[in-house]
C-alpha positions in Angstrom: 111.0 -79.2 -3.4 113.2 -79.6 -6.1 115.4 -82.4 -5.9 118.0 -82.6 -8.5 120.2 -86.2 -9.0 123.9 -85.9 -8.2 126.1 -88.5 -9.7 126.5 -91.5 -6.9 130.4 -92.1 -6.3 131.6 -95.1 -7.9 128.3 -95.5 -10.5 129.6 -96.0 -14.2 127.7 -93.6 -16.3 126.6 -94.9 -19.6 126.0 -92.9 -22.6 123.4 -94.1 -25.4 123.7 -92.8 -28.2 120.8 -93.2 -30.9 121.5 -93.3 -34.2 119.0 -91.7 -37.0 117.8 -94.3 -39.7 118.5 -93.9 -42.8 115.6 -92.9 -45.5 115.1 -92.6 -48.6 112.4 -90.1 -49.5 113.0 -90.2 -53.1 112.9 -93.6 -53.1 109.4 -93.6 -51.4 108.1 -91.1 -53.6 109.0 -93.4 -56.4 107.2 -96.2 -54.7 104.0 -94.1 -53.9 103.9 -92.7 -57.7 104.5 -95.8 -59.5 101.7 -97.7 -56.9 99.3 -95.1 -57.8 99.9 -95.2 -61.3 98.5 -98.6 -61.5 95.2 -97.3 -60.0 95.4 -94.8 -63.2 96.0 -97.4 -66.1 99.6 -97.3 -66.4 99.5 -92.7 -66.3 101.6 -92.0 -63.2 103.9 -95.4 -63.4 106.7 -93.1 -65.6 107.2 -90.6 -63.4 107.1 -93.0 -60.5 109.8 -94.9 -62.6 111.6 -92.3 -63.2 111.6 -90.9 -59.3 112.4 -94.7 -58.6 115.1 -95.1 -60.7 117.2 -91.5 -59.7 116.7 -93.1 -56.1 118.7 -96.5 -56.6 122.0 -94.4 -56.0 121.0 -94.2 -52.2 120.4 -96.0 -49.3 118.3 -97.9 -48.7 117.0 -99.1 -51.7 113.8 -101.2 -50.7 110.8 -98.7 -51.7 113.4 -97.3 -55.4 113.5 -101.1 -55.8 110.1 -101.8 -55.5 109.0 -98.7 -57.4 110.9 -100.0 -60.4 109.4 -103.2 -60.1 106.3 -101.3 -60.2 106.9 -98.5 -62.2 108.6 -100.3 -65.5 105.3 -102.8 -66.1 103.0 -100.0 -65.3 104.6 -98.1 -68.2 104.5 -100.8 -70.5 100.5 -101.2 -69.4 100.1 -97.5 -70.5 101.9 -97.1 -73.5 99.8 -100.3 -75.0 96.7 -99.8 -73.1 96.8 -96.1 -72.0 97.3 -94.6 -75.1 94.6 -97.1 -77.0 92.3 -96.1 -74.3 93.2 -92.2 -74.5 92.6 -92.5 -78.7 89.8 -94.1 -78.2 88.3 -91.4 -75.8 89.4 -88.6 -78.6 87.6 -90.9 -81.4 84.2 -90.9 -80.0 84.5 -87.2 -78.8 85.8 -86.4 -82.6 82.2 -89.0 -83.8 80.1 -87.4 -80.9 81.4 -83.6 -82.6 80.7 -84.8 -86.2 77.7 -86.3 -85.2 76.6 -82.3 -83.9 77.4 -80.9 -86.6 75.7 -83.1 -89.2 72.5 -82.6 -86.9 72.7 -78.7 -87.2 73.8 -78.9 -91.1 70.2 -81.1 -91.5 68.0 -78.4 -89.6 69.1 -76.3 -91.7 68.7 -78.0 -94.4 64.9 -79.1 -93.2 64.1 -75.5 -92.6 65.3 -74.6 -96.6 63.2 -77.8 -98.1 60.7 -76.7 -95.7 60.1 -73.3 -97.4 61.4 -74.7 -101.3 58.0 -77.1 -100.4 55.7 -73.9 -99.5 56.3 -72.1 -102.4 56.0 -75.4 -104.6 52.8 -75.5 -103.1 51.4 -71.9 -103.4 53.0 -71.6 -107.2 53.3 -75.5 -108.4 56.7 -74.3 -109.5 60.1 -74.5 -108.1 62.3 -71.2 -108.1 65.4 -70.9 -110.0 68.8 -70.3 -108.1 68.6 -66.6 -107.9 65.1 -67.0 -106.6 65.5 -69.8 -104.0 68.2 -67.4 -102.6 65.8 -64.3 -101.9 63.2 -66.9 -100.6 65.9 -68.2 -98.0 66.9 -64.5 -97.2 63.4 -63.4 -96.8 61.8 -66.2 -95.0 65.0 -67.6 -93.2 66.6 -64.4 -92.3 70.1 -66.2 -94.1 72.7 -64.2 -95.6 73.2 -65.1 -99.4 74.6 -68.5 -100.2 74.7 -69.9 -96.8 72.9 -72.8 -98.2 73.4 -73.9 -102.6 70.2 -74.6 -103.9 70.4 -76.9 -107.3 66.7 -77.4 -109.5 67.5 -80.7 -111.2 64.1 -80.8 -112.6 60.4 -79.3 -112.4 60.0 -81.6 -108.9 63.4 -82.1 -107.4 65.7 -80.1 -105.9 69.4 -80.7 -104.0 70.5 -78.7 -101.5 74.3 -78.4 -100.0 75.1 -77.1 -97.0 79.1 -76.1 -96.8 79.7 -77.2 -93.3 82.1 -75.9 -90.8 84.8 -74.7 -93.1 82.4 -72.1 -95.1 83.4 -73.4 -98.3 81.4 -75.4 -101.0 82.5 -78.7 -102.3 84.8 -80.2 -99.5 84.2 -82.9 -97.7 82.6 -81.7 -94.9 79.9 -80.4 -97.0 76.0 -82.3 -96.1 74.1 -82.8 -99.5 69.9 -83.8 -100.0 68.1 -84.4 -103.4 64.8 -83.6 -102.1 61.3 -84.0 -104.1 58.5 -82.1 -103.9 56.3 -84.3 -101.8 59.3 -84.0 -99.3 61.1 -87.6 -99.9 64.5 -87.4 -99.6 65.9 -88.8 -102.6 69.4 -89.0 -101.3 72.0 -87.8 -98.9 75.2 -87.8 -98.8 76.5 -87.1 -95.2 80.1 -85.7 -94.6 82.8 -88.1 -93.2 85.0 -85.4 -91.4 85.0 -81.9 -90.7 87.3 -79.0 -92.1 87.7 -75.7 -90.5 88.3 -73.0 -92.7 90.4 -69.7 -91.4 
């Protein structure tokens, strides 16, 4: 049975009426953003600020207020320790690249002392330039002048390796005075890399 309610006679009706808060989504967001930019050193808190501070001009103000208060030190954090921290990160991947290439330019290096040695030891002479060349060509498989070979005397030898940019005598270039007996007189190790085009 359906029973529907008829207004009683003499019964006030009252009406409620519910008003909708207020929000400020913006403002939130701000809040959120700048809060999590503290859990990533200072990274987020600018564009939290920044979300905070366009949500000032409404109502209510609580969470743009407190994303300001958030968001301005957190930017301050990041621009001294953010960006020392980001620099930082780039300076050891920059060392950890050098470091690479240095390795490879000293294999290659090894493997040209390696056979300068052999045939010191099958013809108690060192090659001239020319013929150091066809010896790293035939037994290495190189193209000419991938590696410079220098006889400074009947039993030493330098060799230079141009490094990433191609080109002899830059600074990225890896250099070994080698002796016969396979000491390694001296090195000099580049300090920065150049690319060439």
């Amino acid at each position: 049975m359906d029973q529907q309610h008829e207004p009683q006679p003499g019964v006030a009706h009252q009406t409620v009426v519910v008003q909708q808060q207020e929000s400020n989504s913006l403002g939130l967001a701000g809040f959120i953003v700048s809060l999590a930019g503290w859990i990533t050193c200072g990274a987020l808190c600018p564009v939290g600020l920044i979300l905070s501070l366009c949500a000032l001009g409404k109502r209510p103000r609580g969470f743009a207020i407190a994303g300001v208060v958030l968001g301005l030190p957190g930017v301050l954090f990041f621009l001294l320790f953010g960006f020392g921290l980001i620099f930082a990160v780039l300076g050891i991947g920059a060392a950890a690249t050098l470091a690479a290439v240095v390795a490879g330019q000293q294999l290659k290096l090894a493997q040209a002392q390696a056979v300068l040695r052999a045939e010191y030891a099958e013809t108690s002479t060192l090659p001239d330039e020319t013929g150091a060349q066809a010896l790293f060509v035939a037994e290495l498989g190189w193209e000419p002048d991938e590696v410079r070979y220098i006889r400074n005397s009947d039993t030493s030898f330098t060799l230079i390796e141009p490094g990433q940019d191609g080109a002899f005598d830059t600074s990225d270039d890896l250099t070994q005075t080698w002796d016969v007996g396979g000491t390694l007189i001296e090195e000099q190790v580049p300090d920065s890399l150049e690319f060439g085009s």
